[in-house]
N, CA, C and O atoms as a Tripos MOL2 file, in Angstrom:
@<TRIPOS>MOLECULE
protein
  268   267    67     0     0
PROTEIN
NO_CHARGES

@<TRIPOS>ATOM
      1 N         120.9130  134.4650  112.4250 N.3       1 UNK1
      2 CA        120.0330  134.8590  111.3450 C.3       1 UNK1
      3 C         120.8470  135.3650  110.1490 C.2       1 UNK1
      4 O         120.6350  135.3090  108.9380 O.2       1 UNK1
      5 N         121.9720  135.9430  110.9690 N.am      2 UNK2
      6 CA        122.8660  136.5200  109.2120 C.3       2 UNK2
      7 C         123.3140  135.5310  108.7460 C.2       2 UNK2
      8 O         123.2440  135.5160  107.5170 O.2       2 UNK2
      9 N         124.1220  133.9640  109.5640 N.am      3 UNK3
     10 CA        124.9750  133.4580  108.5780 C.3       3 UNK3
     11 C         123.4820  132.5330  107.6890 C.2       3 UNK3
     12 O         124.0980  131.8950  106.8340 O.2       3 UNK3
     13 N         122.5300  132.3130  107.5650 N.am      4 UNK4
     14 CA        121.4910  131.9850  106.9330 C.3       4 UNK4
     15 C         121.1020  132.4850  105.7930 C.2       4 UNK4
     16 O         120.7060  131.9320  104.7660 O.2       4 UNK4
     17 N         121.2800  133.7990  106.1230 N.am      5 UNK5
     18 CA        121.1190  134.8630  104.9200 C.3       5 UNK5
     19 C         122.1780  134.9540  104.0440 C.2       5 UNK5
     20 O         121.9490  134.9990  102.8350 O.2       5 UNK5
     21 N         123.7210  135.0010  104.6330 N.am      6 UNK6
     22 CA        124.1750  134.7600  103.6370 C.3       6 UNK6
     23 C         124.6990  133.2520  102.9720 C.2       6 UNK6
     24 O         125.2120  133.1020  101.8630 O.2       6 UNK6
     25 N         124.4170  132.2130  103.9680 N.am      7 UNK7
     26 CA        123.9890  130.6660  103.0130 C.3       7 UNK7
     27 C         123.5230  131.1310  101.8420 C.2       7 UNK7
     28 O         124.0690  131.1490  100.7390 O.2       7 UNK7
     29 N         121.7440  131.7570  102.4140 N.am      8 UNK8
     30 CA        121.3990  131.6960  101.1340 C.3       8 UNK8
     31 C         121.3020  131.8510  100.0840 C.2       8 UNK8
     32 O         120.8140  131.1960   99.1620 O.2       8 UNK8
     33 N         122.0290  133.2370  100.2140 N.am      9 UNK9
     34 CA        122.6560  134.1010   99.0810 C.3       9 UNK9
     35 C         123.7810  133.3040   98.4460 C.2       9 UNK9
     36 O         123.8920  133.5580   97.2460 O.2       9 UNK9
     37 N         124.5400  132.5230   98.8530 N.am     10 UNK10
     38 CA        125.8470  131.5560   98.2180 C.3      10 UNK10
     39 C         124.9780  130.6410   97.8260 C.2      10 UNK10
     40 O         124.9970  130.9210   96.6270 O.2      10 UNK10
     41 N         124.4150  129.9800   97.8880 N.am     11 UNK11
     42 CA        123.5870  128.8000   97.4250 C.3      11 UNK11
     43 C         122.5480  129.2270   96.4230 C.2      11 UNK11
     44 O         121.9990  128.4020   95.6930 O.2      11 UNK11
     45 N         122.2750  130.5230   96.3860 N.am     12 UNK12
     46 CA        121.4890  130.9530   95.1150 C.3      12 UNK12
     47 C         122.2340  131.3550   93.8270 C.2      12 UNK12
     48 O         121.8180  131.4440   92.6720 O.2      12 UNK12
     49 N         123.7670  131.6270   94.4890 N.am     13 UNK13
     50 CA        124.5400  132.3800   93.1670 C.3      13 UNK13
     51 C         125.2020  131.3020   92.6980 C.2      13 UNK13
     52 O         125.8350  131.5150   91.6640 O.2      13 UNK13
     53 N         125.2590  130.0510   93.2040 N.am     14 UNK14
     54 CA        125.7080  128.2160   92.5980 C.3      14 UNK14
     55 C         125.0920  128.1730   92.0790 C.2      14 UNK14
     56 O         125.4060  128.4270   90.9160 O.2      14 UNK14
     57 N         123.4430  127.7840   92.3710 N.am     15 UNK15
     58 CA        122.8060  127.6280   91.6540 C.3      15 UNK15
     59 C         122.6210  128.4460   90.5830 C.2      15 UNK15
     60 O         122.7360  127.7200   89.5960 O.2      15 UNK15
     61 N         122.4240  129.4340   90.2800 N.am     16 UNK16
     62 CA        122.4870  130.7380   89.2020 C.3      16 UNK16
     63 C         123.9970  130.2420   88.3070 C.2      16 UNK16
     64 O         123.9200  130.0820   87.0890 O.2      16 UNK16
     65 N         125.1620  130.0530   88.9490 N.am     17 UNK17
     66 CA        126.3340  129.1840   87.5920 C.3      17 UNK17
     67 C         126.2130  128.1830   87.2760 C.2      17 UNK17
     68 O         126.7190  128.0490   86.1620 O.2      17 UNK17
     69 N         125.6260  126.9440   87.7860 N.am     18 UNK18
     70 CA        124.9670  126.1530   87.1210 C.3      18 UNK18
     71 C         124.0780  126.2620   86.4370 C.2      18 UNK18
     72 O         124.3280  125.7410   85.3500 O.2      18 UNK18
     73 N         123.1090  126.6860   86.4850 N.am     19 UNK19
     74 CA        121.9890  126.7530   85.8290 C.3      19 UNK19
     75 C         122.7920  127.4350   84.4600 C.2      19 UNK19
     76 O         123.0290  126.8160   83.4240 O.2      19 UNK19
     77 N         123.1280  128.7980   84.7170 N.am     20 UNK20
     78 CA        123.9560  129.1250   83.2960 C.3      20 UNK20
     79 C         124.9780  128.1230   82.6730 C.2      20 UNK20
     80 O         124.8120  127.8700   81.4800 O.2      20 UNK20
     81 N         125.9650  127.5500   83.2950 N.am     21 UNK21
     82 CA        126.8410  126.7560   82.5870 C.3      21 UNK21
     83 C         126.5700  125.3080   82.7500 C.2      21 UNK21
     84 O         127.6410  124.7150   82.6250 O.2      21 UNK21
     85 N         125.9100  124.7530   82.9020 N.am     22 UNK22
     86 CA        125.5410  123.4360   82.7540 C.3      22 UNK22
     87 C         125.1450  123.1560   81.1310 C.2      22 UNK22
     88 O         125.8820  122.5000   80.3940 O.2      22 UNK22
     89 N         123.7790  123.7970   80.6600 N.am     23 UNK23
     90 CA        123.3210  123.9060   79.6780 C.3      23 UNK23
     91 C         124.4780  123.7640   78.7190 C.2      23 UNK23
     92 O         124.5640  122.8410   77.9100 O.2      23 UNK23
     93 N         125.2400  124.5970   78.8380 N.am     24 UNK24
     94 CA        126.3180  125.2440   77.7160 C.3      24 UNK24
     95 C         127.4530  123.7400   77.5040 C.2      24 UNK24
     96 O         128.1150  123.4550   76.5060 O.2      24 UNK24
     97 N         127.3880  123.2430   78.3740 N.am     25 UNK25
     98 CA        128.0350  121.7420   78.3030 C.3      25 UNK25
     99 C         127.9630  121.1050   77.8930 C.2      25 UNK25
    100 O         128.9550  120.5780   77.3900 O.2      25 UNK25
    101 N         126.7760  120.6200   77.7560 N.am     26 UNK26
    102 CA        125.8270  119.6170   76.7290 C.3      26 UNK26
    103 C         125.4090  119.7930   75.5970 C.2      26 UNK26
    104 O         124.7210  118.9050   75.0950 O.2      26 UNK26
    105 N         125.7480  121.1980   74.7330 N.am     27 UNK27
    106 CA        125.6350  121.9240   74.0000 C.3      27 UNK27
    107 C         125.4760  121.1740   72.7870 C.2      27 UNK27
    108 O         126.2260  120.2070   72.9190 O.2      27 UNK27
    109 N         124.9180  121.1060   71.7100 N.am     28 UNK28
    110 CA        124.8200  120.3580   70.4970 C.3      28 UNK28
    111 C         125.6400  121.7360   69.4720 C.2      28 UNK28
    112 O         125.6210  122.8850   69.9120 O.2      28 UNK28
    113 N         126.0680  121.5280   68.6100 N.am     29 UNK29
    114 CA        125.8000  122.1340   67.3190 C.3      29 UNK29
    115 C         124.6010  122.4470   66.8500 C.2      29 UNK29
    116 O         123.8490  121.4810   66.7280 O.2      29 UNK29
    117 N         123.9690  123.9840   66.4000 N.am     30 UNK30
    118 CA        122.6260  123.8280   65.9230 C.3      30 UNK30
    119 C         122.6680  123.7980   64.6070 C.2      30 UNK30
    120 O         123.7470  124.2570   64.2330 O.2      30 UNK30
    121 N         122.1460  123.5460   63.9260 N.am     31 UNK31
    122 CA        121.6470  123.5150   62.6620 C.3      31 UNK31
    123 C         121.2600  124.7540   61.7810 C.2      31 UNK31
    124 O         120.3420  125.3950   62.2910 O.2      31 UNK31
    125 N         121.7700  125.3150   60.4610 N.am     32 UNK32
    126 CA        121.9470  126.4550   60.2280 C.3      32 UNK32
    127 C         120.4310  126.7770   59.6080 C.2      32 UNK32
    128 O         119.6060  125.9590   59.2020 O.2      32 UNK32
    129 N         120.3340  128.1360   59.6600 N.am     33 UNK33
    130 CA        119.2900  128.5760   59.8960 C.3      33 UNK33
    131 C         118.1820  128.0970   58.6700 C.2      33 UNK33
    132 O         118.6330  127.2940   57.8520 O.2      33 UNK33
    133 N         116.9970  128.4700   58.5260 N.am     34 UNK34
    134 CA        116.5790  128.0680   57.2490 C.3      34 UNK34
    135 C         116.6270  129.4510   56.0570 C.2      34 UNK34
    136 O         116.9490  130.6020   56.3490 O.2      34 UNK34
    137 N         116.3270  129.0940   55.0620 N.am     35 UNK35
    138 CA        116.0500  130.0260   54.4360 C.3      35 UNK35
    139 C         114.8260  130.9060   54.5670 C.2      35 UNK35
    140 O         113.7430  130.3260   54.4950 O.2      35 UNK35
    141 N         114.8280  132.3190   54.7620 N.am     36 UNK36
    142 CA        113.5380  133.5810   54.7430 C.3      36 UNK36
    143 C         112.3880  132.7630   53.7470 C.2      36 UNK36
    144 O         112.6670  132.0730   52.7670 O.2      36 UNK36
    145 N         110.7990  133.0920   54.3790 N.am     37 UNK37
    146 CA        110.3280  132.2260   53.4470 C.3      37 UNK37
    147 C         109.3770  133.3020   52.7240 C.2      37 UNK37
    148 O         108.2810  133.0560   52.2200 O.2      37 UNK37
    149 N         109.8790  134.2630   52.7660 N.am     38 UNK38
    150 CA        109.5070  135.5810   52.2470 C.3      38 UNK38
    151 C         111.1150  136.4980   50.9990 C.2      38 UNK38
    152 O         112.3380  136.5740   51.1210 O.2      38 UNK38
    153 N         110.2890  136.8920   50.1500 N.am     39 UNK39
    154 CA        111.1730  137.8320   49.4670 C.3      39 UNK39
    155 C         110.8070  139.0960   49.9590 C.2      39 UNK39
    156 O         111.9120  139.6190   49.8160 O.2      39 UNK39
    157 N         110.1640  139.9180   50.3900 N.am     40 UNK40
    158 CA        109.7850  141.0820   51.2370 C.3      40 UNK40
    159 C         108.6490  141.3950   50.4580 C.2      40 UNK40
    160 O         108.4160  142.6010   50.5440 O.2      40 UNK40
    161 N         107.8200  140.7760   49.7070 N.am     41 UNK41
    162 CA        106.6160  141.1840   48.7670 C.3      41 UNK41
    163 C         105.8240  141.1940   49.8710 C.2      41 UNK41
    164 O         105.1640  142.1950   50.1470 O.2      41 UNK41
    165 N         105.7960  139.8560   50.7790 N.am     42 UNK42
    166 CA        104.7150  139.5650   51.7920 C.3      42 UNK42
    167 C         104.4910  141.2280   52.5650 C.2      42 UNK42
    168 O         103.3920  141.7350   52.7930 O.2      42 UNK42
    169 N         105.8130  141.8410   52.8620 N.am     43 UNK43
    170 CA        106.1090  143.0740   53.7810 C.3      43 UNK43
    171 C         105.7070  144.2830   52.8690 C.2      43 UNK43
    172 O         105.0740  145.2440   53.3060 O.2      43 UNK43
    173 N         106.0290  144.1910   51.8590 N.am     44 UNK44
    174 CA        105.0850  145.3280   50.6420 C.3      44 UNK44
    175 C         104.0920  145.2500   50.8140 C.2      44 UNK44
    176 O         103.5690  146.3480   51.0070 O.2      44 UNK44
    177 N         103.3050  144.2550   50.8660 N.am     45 UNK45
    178 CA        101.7230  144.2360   50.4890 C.3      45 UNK45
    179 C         101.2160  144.7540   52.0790 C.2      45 UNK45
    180 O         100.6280  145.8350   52.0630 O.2      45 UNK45
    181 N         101.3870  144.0730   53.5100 N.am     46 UNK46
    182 CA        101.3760  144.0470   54.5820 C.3      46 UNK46
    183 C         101.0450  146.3680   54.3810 C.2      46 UNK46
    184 O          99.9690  146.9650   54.3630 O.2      46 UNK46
    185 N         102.2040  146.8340   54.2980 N.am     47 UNK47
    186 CA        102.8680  147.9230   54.1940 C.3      47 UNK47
    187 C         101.1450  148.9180   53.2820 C.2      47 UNK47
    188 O         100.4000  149.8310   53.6380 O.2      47 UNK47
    189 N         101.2780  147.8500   51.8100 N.am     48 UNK48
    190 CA        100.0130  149.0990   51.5960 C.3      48 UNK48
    191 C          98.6470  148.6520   52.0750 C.2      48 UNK48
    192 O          97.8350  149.5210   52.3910 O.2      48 UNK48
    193 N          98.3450  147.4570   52.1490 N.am     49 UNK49
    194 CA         97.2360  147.3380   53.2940 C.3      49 UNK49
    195 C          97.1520  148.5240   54.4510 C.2      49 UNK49
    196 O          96.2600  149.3720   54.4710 O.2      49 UNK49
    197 N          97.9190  148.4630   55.1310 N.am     50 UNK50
    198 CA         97.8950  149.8840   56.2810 C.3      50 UNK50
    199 C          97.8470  151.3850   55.6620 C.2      50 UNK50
    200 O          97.3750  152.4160   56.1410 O.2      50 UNK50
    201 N          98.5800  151.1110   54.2750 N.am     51 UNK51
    202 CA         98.3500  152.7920   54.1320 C.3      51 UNK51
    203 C          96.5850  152.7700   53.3390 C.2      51 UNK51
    204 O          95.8510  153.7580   53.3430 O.2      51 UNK51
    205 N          96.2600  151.5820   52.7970 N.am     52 UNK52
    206 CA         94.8460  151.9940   52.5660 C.3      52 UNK52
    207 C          94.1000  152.1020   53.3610 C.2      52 UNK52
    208 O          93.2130  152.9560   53.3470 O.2      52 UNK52
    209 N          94.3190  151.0490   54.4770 N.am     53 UNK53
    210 CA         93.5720  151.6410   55.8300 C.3      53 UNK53
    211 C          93.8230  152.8570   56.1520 C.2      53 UNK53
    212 O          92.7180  153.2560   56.5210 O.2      53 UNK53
    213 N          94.7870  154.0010   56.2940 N.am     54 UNK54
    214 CA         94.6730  154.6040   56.8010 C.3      54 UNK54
    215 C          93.9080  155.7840   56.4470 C.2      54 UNK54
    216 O          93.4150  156.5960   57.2300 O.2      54 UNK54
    217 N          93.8290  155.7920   54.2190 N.am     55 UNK55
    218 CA         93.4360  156.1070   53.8510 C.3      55 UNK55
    219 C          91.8230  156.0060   53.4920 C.2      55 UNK55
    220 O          91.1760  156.9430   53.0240 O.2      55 UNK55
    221 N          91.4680  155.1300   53.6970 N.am     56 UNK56
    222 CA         90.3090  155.0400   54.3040 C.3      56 UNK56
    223 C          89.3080  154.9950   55.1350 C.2      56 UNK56
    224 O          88.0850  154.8620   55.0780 O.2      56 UNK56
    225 N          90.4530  155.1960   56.2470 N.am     57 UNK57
    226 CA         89.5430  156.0050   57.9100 C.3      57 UNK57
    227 C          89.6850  157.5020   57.4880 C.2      57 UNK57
    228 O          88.6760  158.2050   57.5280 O.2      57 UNK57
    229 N          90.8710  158.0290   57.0880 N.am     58 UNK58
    230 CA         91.0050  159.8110   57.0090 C.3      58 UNK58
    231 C          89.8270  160.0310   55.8120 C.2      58 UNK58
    232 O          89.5630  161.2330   55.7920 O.2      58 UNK58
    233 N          89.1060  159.3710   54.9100 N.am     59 UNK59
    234 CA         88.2470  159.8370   53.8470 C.3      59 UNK59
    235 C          87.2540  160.0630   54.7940 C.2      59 UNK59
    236 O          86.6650  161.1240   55.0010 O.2      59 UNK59
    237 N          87.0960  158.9100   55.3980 N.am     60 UNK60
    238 CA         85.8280  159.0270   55.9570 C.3      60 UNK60
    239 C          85.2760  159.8170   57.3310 C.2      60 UNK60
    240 O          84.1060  160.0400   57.6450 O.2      60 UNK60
    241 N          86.6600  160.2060   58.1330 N.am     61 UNK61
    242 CA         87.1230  161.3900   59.1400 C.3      61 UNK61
    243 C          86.5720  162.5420   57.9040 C.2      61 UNK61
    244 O          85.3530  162.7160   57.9170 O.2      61 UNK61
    245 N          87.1470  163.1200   57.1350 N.am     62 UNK62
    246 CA         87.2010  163.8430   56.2610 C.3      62 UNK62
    247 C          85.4180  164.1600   55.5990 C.2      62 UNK62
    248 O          84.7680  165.1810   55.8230 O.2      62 UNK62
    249 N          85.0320  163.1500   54.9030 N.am     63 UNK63
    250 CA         83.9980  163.3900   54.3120 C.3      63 UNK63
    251 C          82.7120  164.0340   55.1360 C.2      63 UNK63
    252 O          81.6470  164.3780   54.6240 O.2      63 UNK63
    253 N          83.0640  164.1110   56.5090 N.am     64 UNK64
    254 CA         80.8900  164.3310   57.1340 C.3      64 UNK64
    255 C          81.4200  166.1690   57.1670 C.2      64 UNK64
    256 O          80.6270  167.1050   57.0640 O.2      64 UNK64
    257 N          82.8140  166.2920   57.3220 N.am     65 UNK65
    258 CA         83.1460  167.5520   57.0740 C.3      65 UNK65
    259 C          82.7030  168.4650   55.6990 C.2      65 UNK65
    260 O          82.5050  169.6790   55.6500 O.2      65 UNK65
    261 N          82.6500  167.8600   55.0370 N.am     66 UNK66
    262 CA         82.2540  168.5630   53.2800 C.3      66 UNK66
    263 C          80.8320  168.8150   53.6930 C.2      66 UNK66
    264 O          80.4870  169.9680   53.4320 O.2      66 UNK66
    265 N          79.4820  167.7440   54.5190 N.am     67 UNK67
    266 CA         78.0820  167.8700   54.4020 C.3      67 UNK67
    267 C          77.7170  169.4240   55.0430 C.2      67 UNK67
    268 O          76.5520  169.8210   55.0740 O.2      67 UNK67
@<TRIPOS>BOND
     1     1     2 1
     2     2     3 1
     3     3     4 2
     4     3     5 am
     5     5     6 1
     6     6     7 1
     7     7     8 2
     8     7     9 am
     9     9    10 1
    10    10    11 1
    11    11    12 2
    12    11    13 am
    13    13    14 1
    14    14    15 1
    15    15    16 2
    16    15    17 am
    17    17    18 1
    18    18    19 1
    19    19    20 2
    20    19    21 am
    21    21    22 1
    22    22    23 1
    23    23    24 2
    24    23    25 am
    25    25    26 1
    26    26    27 1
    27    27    28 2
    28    27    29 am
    29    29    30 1
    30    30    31 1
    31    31    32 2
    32    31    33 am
    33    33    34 1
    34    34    35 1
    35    35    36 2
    36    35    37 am
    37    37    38 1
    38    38    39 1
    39    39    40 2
    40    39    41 am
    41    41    42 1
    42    42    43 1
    43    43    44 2
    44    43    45 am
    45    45    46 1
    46    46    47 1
    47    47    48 2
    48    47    49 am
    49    49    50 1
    50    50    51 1
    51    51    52 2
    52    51    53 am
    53    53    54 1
    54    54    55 1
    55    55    56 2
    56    55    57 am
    57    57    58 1
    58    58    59 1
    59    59    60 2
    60    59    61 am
    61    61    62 1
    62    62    63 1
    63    63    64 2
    64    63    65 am
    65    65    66 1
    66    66    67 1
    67    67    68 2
    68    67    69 am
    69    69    70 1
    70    70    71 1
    71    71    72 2
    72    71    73 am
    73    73    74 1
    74    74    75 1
    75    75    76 2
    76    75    77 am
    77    77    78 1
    78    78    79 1
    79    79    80 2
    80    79    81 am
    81    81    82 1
    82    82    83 1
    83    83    84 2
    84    83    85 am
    85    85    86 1
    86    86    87 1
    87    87    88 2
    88    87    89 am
    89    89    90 1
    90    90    91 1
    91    91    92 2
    92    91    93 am
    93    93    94 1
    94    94    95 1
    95    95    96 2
    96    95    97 am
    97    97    98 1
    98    98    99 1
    99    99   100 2
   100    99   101 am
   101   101   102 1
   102   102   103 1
   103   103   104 2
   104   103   105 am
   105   105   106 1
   106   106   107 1
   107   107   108 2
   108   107   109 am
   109   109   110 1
   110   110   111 1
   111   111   112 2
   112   111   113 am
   113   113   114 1
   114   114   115 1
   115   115   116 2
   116   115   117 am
   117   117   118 1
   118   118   119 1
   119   119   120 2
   120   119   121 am
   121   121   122 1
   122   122   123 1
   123   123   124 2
   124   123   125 am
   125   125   126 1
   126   126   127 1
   127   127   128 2
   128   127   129 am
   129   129   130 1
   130   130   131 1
   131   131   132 2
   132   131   133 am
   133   133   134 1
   134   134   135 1
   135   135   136 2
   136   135   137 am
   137   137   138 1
   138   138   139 1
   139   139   140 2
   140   139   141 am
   141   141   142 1
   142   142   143 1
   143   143   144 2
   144   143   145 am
   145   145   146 1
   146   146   147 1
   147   147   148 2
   148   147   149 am
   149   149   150 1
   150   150   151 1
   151   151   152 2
   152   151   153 am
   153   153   154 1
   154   154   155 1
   155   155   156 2
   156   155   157 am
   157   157   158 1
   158   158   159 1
   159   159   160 2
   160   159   161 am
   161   161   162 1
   162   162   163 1
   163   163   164 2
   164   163   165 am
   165   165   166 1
   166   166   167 1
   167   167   168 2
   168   167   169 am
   169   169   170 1
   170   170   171 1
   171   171   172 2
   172   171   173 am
   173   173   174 1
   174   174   175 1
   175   175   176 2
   176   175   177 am
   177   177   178 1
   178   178   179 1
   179   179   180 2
   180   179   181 am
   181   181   182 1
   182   182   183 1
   183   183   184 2
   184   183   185 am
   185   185   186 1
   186   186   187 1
   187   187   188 2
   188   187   189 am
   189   189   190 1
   190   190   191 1
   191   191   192 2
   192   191   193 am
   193   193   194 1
   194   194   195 1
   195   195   196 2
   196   195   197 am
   197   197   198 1
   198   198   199 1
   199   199   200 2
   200   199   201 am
   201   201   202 1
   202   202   203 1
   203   203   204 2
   204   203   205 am
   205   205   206 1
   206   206   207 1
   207   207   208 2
   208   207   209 am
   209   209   210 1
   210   210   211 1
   211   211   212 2
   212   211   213 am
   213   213   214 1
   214   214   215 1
   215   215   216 2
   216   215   217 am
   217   217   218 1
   218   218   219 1
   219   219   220 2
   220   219   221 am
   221   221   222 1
   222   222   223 1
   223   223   224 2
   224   223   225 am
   225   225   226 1
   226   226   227 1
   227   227   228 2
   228   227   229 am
   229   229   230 1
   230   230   231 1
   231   231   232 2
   232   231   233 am
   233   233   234 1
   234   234   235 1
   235   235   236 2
   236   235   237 am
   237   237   238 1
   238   238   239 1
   239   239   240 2
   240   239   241 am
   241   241   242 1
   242   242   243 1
   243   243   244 2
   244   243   245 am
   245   245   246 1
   246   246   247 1
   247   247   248 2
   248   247   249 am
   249   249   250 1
   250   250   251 1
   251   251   252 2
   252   251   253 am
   253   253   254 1
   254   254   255 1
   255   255   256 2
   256   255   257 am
   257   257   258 1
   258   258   259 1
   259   259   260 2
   260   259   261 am
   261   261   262 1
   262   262   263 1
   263   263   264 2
   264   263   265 am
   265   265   266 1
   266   266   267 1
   267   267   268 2
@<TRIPOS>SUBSTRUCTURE
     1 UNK1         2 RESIDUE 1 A UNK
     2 UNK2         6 RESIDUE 1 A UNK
     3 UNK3        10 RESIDUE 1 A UNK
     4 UNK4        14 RESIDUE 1 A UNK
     5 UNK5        18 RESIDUE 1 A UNK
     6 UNK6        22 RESIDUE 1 A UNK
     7 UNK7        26 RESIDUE 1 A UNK
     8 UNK8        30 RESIDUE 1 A UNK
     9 UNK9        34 RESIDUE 1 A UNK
    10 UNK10       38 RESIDUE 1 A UNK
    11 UNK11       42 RESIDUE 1 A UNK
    12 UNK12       46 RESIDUE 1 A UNK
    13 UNK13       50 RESIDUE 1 A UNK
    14 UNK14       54 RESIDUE 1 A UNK
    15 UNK15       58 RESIDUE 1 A UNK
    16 UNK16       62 RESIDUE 1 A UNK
    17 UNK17       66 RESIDUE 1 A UNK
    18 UNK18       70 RESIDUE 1 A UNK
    19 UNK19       74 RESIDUE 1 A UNK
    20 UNK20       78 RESIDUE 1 A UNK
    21 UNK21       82 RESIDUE 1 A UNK
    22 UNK22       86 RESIDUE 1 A UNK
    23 UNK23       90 RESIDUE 1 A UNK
    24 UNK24       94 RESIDUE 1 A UNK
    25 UNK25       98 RESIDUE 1 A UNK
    26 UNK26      102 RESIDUE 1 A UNK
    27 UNK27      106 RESIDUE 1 A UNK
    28 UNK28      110 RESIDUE 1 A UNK
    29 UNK29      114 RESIDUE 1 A UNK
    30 UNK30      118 RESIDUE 1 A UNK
    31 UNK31      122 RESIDUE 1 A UNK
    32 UNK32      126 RESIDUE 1 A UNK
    33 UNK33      130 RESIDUE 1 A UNK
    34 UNK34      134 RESIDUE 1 A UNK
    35 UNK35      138 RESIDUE 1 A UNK
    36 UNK36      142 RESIDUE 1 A UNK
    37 UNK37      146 RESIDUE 1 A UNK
    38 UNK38      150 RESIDUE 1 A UNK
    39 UNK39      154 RESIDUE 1 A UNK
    40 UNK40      158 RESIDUE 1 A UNK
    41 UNK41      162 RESIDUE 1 A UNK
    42 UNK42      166 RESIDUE 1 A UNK
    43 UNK43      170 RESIDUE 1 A UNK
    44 UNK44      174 RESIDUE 1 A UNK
    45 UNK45      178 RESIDUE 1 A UNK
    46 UNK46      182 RESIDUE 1 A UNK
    47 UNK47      186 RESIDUE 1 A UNK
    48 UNK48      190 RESIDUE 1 A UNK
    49 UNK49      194 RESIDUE 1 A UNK
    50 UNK50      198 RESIDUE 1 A UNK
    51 UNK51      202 RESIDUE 1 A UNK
    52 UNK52      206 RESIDUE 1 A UNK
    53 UNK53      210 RESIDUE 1 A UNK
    54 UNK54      214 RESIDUE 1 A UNK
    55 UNK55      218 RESIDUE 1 A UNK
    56 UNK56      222 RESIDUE 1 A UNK
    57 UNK57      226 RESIDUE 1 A UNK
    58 UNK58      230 RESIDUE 1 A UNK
    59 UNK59      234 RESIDUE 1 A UNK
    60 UNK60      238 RESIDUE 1 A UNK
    61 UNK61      242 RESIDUE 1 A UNK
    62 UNK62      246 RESIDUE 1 A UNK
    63 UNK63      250 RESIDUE 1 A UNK
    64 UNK64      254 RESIDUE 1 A UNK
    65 UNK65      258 RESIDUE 1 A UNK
    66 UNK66      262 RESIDUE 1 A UNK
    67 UNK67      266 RESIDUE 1 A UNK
C-alpha cells in the first residue's frame, strides 16, 4: 500500500513539471500591450459619482432628523 502511495505521489509531481514546463516551450512571443483606453477622466468621473452617492444617502440619513 505504501509503494502505491508513493507512485503516486512521483507521478503527480511529473505531471505537475510538465504541465508547468511544457507550456513554456512552445512559448510564442506576445504581442505588446495595447494602449490604456482611458486617460483617468473615465476614473474621475467613476470617483465623483460615488461621492454624490454618498452624499446623497447621508442628506437623506440626515434630513428625517431636522423633522
Amino acid at each position: 500500500m505504501a509503494v502505491s502511495k508513493v507512485s503516486l505521489v512521483v507521478v503527480m509531481i511529473i505531471a505537475l513539471l510538465y504541465t508547468v514546463a511544457l507550456p513554456s516551450a512552445h512559448a510564442q512571443s506576445t504581442a505588446p500591450a495595447p494602449a490604456p483606453a482611458s486617460d483617468g477622466t473615465t476614473i474621475d468621473q467613476g470617483v465623483a459619482y460615488v461621492l454624490m452617492l454618498v452624499a446623497l444617502v447621508l442628506t437623506y440619513l440626515i434630513h428625517p432628523l431636522d423633522a
